[in-house]
SEZAFI-264092 format. One record per residue (C-alpha): x, y, z; residue number from 1. Coordinates in steps of 0.02 Angstrom, whole numbers. Each point is the difference from the previous one (the first is absolute). Layout:
{{X, Y, Z}, NUM},
...
***
This chain:
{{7030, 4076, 3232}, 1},
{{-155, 91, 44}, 2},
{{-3, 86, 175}, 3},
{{-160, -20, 101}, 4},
{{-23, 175, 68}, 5},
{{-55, -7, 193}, 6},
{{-126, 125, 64}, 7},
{{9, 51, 187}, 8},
{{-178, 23, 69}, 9},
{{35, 176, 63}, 10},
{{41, 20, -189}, 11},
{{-144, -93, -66}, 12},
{{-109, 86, 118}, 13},
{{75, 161, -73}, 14},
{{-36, -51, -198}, 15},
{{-132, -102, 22}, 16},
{{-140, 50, 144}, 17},
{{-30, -109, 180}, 18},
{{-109, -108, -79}, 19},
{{133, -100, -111}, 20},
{{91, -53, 161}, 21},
{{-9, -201, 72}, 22},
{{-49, 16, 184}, 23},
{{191, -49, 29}, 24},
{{70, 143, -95}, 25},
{{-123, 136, 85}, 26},
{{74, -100, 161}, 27},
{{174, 55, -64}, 28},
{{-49, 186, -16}, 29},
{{-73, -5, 164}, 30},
{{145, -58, 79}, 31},
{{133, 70, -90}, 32},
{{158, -86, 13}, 33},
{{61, -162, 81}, 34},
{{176, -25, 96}, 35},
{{155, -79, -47}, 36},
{{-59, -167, 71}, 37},
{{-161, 5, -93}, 38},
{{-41, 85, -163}, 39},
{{-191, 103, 7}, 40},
{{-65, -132, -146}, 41},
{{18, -141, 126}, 42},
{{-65, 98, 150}, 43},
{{-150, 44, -102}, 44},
{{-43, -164, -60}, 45},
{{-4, -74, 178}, 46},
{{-117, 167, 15}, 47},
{{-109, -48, -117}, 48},
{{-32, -189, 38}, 49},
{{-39, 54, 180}, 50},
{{-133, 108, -55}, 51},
{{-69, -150, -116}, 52},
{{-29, -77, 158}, 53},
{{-60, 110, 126}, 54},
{{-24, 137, -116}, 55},
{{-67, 201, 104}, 56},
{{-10, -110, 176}, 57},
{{190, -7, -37}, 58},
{{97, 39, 179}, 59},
{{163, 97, 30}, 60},
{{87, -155, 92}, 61},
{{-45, -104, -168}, 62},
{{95, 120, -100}, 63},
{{155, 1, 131}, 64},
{{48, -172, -36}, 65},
{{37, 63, -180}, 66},
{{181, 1, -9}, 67},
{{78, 148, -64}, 68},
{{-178, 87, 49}, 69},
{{23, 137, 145}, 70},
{{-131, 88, 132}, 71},
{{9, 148, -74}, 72},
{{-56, -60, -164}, 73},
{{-117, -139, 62}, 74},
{{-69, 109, 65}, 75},
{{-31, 113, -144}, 76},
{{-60, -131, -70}, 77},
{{-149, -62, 109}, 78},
{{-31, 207, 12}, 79},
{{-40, -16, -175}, 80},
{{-102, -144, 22}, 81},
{{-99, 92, 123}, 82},
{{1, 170, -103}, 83},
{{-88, -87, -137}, 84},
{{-120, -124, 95}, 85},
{{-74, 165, 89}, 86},
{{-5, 89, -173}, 87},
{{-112, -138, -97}, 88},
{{-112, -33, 167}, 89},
{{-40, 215, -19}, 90},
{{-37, -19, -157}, 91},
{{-92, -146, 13}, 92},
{{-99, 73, 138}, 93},
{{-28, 178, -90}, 94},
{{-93, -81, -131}, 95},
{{-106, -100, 93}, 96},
{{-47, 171, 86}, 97},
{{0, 87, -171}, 98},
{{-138, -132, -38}, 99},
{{-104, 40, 142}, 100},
{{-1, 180, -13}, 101},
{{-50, 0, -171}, 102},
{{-142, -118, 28}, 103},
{{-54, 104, 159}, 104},
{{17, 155, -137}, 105},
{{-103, -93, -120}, 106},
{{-124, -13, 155}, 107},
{{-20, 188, 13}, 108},
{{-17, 32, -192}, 109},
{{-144, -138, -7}, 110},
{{-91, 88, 163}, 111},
{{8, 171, -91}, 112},
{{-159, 68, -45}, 113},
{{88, 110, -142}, 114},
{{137, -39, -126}, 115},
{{156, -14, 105}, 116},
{{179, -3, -84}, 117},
{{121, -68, 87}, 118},
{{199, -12, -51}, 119},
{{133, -83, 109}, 120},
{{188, 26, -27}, 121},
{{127, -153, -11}, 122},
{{218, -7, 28}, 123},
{{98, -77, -98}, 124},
{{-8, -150, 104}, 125},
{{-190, -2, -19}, 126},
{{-35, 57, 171}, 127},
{{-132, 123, 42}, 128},
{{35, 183, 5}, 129},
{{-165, 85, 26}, 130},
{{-173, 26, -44}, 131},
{{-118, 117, -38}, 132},
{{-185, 2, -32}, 133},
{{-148, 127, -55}, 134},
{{-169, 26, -69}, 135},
{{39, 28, -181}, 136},
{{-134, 93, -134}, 137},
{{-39, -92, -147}, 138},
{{19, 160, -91}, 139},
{{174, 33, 42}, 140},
{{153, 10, -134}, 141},
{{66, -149, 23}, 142},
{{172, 51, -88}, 143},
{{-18, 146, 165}, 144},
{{-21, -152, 121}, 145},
{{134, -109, -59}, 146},
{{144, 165, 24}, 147},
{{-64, -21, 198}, 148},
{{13, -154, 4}, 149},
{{176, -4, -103}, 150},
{{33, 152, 100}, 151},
{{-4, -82, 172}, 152},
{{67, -153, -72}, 153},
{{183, 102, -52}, 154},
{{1, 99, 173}, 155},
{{-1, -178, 93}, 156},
{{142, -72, -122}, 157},
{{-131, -148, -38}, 158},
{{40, -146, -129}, 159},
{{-173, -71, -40}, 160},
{{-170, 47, 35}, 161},
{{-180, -85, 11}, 162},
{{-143, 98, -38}, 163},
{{-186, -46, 56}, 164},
{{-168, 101, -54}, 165},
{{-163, -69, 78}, 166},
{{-135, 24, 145}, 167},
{{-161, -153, 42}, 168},
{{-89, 44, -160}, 169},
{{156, -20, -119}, 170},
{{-33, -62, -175}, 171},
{{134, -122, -60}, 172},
{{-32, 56, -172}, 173},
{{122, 140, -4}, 174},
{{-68, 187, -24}, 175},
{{74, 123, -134}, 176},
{{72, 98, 156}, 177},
{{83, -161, 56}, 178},
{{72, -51, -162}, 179},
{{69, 167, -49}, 180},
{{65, 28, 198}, 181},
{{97, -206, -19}, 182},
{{46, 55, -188}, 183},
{{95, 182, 94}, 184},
{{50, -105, 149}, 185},
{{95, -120, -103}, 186},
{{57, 122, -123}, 187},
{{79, 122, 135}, 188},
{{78, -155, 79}, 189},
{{106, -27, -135}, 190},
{{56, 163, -36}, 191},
{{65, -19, 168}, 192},
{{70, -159, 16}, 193},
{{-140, -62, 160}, 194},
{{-60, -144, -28}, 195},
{{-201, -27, 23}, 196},
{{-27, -165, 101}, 197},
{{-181, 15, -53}, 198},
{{-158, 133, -26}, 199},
{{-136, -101, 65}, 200},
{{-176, 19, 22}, 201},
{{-75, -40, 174}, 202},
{{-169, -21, 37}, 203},
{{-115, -71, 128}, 204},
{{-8, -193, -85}, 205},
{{176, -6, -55}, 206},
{{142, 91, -104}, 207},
{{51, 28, -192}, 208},
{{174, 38, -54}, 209},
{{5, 114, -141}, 210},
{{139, -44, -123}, 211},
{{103, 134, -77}, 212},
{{-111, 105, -120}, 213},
{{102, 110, -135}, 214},
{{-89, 131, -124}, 215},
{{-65, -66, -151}, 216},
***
């Protein structure tokens, strides 16, 4: 007779990664073990149907009627709740800033009278890190640009970058300074494992993203 082999979820977990758990078995890894009147499967399914129904807005008394289901770990329970409600709202919220300091950045650039880069740094969460701006010469190396950029980027442990070149007069037909500064942006990025969100060109009437651009 063949023997079904049982996986615990701390086990599974171990093998497999988080994200192969049911909601009830991350429940049972959470809460760790039931008592002798009631085994942790059972507490966690009871677990998991009450957060079906009132799912984050879940209360601490709620989870006390759970038989076999203590203070100490209801309580655990609904700090976790809270834990990651307050995570995803930050995160949530740090974008929506994110967007509004880039277009306040893409403001300045289009106000410039003279070619302005500008390069922002990201986490690995997407959030912003910092930003920097200055009047940049046509005429410059752009393979001597793109190791101060890269530079910064490594000193402020950043995951992804965007990149913006423009001023009110900006052409959206891309310059051979622009294309060979997007072709040693990208190219550096890769080396170095940072991700480029986007090199874009910002002008007065709009903005033009400039895809990645390799040697020929």
């Amino acid at each position: 007779m063949d023997t079904i082999s049982y996986e615990r979820p701390r086990e599974k977990l171990y093998k497999k990664g988080v994200s192969v758990l049911s909601n009830a078995e991350l429940l049972q890894v959470i809460i760790g073990s039931g008592n002798a009147g009631t085994p942790v499967t059972k507490i966690a399914r009871k677990v998991d149907k009450l957060l079906k129904v009132s799912g984050m807005a879940i209360k601490l008394s709620e989870l006390t009627t759970i038989q076999g289901l203590g203070l100490v770990k209801a309580s655990q329970l609904i700090a976790g709740l809270e834990l990651a409600a307050r995570l995803n709202y930050a995160a949530d919220d740090q974008s929506y800033k994110d967007v509004d300091v880039l277009t306040d950045l893409y403001s300045d650039i289009r106000r410039a009278k003279k070619q302005t880069l500008l390069y922002a740094f990201f986490d690995g969460n997407g959030r912003l890190i910092d930003d920097y701006s200055e009047v940049i010469n046509p005429k410059a190396h752009t393979a001597r640009v793109a190791r101060k950029v890269f530079g910064e980027a490594l000193a402020q442990s950043t995951a992804s970058i965007l990149v913006a070149v423009g001023y009110q007069q900006q052409a959206f037909e891309p310059s051979l300074f622009e294309l060979n500064l997007a072709r040693d942006i990208y190219s550096t990025a890769a080396l170095l494992s940072i991700k480029v969100k986007s090199f874009v060109l910002v002008g007065l009437s709009g903005e033009q993203v400039i895809k990645e651009v390799t040697r020929e």
